[in-house]
C-alpha positions in Angstrom: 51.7 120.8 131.0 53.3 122.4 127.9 51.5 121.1 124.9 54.3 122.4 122.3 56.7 119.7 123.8 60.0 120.6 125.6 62.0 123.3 125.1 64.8 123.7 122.3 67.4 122.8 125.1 65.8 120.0 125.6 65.1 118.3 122.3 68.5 118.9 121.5 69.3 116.7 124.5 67.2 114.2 123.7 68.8 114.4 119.8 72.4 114.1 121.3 71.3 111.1 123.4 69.7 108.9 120.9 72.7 109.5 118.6 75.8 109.6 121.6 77.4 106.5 120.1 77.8 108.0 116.0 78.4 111.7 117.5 81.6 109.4 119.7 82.3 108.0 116.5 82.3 110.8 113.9 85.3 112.3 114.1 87.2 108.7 113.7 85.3 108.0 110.7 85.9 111.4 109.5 89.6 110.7 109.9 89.5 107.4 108.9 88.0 108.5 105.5 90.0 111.5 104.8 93.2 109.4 105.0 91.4 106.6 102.5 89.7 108.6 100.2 92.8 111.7 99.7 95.1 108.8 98.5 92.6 107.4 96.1 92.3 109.7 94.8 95.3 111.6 94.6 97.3 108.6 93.2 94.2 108.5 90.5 94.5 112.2 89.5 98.2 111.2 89.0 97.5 108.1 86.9 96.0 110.6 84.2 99.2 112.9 84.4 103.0 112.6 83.8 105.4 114.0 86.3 108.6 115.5 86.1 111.3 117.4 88.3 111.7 121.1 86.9 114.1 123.7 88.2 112.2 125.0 91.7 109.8 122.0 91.7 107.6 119.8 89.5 105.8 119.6 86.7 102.0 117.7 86.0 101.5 117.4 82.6 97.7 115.7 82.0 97.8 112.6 79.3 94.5 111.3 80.1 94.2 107.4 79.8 97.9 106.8 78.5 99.1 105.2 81.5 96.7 102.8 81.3 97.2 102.4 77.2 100.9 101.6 77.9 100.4 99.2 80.0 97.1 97.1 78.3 98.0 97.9 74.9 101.3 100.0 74.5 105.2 99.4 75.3 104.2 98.5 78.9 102.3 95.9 77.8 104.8 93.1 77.9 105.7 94.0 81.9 102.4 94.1 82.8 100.1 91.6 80.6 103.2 89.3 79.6 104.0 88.1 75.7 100.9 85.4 74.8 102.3 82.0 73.7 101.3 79.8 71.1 97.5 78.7 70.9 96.3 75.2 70.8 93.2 73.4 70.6 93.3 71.7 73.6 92.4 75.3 75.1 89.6 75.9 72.5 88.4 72.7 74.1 88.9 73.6 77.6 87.8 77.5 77.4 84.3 76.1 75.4 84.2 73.7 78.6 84.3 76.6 81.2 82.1 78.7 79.1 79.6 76.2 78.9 79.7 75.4 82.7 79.7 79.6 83.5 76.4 79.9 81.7 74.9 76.4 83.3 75.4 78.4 86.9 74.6 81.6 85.9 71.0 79.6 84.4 70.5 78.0 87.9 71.5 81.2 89.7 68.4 82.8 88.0 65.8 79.8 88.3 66.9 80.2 91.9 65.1 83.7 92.1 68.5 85.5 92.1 67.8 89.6 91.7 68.9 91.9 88.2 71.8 92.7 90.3 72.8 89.1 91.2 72.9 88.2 87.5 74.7 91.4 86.3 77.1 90.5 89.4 77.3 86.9 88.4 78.1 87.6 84.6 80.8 89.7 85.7 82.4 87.2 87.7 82.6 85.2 84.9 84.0 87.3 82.7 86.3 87.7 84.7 87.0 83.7 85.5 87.0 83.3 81.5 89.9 86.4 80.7 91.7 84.7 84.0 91.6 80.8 82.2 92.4 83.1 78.8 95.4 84.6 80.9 96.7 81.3 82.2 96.6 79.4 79.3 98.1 81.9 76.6 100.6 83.4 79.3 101.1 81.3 82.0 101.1 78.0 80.6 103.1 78.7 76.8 104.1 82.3 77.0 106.2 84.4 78.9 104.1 85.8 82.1 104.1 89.5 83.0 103.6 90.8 86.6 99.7 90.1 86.7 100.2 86.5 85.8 102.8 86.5 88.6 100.6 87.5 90.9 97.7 85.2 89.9 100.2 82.7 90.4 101.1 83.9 94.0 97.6 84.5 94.7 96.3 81.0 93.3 99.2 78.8 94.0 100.5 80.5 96.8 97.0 80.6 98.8 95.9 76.8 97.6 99.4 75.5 99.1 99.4 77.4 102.1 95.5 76.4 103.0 96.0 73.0 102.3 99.5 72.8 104.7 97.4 75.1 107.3 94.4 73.0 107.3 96.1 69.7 107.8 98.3 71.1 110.6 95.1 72.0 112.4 93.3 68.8 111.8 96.8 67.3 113.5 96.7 69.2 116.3 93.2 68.2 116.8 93.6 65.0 117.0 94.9 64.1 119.7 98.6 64.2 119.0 101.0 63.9 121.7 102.8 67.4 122.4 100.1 69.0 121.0 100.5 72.5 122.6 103.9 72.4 121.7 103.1 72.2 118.1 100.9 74.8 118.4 103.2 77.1 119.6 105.8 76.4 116.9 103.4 76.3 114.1 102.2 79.8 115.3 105.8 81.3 115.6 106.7 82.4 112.1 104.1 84.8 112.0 105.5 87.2 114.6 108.4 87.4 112.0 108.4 90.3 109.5 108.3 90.0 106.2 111.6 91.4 105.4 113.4 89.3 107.8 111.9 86.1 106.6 112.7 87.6 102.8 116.5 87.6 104.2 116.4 84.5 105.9 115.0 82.3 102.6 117.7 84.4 100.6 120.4 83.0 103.4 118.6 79.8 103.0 118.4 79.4 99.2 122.3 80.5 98.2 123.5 77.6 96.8 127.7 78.7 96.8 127.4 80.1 100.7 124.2 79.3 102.4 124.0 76.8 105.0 122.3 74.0 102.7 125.5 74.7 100.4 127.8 71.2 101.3 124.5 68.9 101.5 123.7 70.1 97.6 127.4 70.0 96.5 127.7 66.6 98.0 125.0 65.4 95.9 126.6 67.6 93.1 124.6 70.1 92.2 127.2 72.5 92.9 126.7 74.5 89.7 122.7 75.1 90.3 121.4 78.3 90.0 117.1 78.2 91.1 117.3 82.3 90.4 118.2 81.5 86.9 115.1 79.9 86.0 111.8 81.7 86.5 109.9 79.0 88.1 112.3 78.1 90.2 112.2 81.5 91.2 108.4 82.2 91.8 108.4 78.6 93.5 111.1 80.0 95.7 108.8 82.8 96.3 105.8 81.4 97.5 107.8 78.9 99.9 108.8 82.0 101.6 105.6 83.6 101.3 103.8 80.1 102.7 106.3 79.6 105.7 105.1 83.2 106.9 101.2 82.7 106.4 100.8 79.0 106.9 100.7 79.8 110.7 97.9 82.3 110.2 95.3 80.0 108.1 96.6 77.4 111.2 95.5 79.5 113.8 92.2 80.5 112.3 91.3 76.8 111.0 92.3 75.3 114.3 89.7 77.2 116.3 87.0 76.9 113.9 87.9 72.5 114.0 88.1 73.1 118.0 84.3 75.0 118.0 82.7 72.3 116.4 80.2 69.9 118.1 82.3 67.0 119.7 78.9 64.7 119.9 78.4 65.0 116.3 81.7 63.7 115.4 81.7 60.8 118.0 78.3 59.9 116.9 79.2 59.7 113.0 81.9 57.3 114.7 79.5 55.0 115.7 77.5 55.0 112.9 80.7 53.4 111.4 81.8 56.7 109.4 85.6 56.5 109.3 87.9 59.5 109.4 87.5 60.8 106.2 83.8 60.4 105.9 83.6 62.5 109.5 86.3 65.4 108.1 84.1 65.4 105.0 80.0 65.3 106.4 80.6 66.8 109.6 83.9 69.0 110.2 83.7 70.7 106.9 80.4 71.7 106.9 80.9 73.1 110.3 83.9 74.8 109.1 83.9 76.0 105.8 82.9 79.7 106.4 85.8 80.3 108.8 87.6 78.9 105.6 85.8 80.8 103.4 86.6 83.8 105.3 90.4 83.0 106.1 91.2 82.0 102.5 89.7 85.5 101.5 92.4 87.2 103.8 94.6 85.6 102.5 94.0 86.1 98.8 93.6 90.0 99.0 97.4 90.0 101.5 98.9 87.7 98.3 98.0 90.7 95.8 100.2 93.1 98.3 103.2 90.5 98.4 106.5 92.5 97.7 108.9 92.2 100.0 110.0 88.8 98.7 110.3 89.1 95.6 112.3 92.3 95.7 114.8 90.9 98.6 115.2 87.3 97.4 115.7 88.1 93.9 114.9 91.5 92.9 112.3 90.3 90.6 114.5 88.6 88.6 115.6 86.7 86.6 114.1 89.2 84.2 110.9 90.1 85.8 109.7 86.4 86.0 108.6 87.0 90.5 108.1 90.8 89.8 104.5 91.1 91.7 102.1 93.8 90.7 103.1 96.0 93.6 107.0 95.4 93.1 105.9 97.1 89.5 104.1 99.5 91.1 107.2 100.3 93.2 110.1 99.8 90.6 108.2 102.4 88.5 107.8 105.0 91.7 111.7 104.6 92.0 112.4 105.6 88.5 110.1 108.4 89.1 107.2 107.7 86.9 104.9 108.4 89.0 102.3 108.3 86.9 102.8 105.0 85.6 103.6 103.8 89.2 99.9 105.2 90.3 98.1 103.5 87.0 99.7 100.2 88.2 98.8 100.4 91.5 95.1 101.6 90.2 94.7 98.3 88.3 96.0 96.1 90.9 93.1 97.8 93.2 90.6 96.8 90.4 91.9 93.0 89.8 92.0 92.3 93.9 88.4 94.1 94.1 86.7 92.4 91.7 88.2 88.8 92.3 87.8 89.6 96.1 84.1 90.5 95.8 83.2 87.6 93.1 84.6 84.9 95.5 82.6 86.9 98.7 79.3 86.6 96.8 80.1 83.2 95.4 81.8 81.5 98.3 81.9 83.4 101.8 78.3 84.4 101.4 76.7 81.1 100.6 79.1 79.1 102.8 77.5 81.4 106.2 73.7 81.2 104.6 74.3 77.0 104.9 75.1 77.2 108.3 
């Protein structure tokens, strides 16, 4: 018996067979990373500098945080942030109001034991909740928005419409409705459309001197109607487009987590006398909610990508009332500034992270701990 242990050969055997399944997988994640990471940062690096074509190539002048200046504080500032309105004190009212109820969860958050990092997460959160109601009542609601409050307004709008529409379709299929599967199948099919065509097919759709809607709206004479002349016409346009191509994905989800849950629960809440809203509300919500959680979290960080759309139905117009974020981002790559394309993109990363992470830790996360 060899007290040293095995040999070299065969330790190393034993290494490689405890390990076979990340040795399989390190060269994916190597690739996988190497195409994530170089981009990062790459476009970062050329957030910081200008570029410009010169004779036999390009040049990369570095002008550190400018980019970003233009943009937040600078001659940017009314494309990206938007021109504030007037301020009235119905909002001193209503920001006091969501201040006050911020703190009141962020005190219960910490009686309920919640870590340093919980807290210093939570407070960020709602920082970020209070610039957002800041945003939507200087900009949004009496100013002129720029392209981040157009994409909060895709985002928000656009994702509480299409839930809502998804989630009754699903509840209708489940109950019992005759031609069910049918449904199902129609309901499902504007999915396996691409964007672009869909964005062509609404722009068919909405032209009100040759589309096929066209005699209905002069007969009720609205012949000289323009919705692409006024911007929220526009970015209501927009999001019907964007909702008749993602309705059928929250559908799909929602109707298999309504289909998983516990039949006997439901008929039992029935004869207790519980009518249909009391079971959707006590017993199919509950069940469902972190399928929702989870679906409506997809769908929020694909609303913050949304471009094809806008640039096809009305090229951003009119001005740059539906210009998204990433239409920005890409208007400003086409005009070669690069730079300012990159810083763009950089701080639509950072709004989508930190709005996608707040709502996991404050929605998705509790919703799976109550199951």
């Amino acid at each position: 018996m060899n007290a040293a242990g095995p040999p070299p050969a065969g330790r190393w055997s034993l290494w490689a067979d405890r390990n076979a399944g990340s040795i399989f997988l390190l060269p994916a994640a190597v690739v996988v990373l190497a195409f994530s990471l170089f981009p990062l940062l790459a476009s970062f690096y050329l957030s910081l500098h200008r570029f410009k074509f010169v004779s036999g190539g390009f040049e990369l002048r570095h002008v550190g945080w400018l980019n970003y200046k233009k943009l937040l504080f600078g001659s940017q500032q009314y494309h990206f942030l938007g021109t504030a309105g007037e301020w009235h004190a119905a909002f001193t009212f209503v920001v006091v109001a969501a201040a006050a109820a911020l703190i009141f969860c962020l005190y219960r958050a910490a009686r309920r034991g919640v870590g340093a990092a919980g807290i210093v997460g939570r407070v960020l959160a709602a920082a970020a909740l209070l610039v957002l109601l800041l945003l939507f009542l200087r900009i949004i609601v009496t100013g002129v928005p720029g392209t981040l409050a157009t994409t909060l307004v895709y985002v928000f709008a656009g994702g509480a419409l299409q839930f809502a529409i998804g989630l009754g379709l699903a509840l209708l299929c489940t109950s019992g409705l005759r031609g069910g599967n049918f449904f199902r199948v129609v309901f499902f099919l504007p999915l396996m459309v691409t964007p672009v065509g869909i964005a062509y097919a609404f722009r068919m759709l909405s032209d009100m001197s040759k589309g096929p809607f066209a005699p209905l709206w002069k007969f009720f004479g609205g012949e000289n109607f323009s919705w692409a002349a006024d911007p929220w016409q526009a970015r209501m346009v927009v999001i019907i487009g964007d909702s008749w191509q993602w309705i059928p994905f929250i559908f799909i989800i929602m109707l298999a987590a309504i289909e998983n849950v516990d039949n006997e629960q439901r008929e039992a809440a029935r004869m207790d006398g519980a009518d249909a809203w009391q079971v959707f509300a006590h017993v199919t919500w509950p069940a469902v909610m972190p399928a929702a959680a989870t679906v409506v979290l997809i769908r929020a960080i694909e609303a913050f990508k949304i471009i094809d759309l806008p640039n096809i139905l009305t090229n951003g117009g009119p001005g740059i009332a539906t210009e998204s974020m990433a239409l920005h981002a890409f208007a400003a790559w086409r005009t070669l500034d690069l730079g300012g394309s990159a810083a763009v993109a950089y701080l639509l990363l950072v709004v989508s992270v930190v709005l996608s992470i707040s709502f996991f830790n404050l929605v998705v996360a509790p919703s799976r701990r109550l199951r």
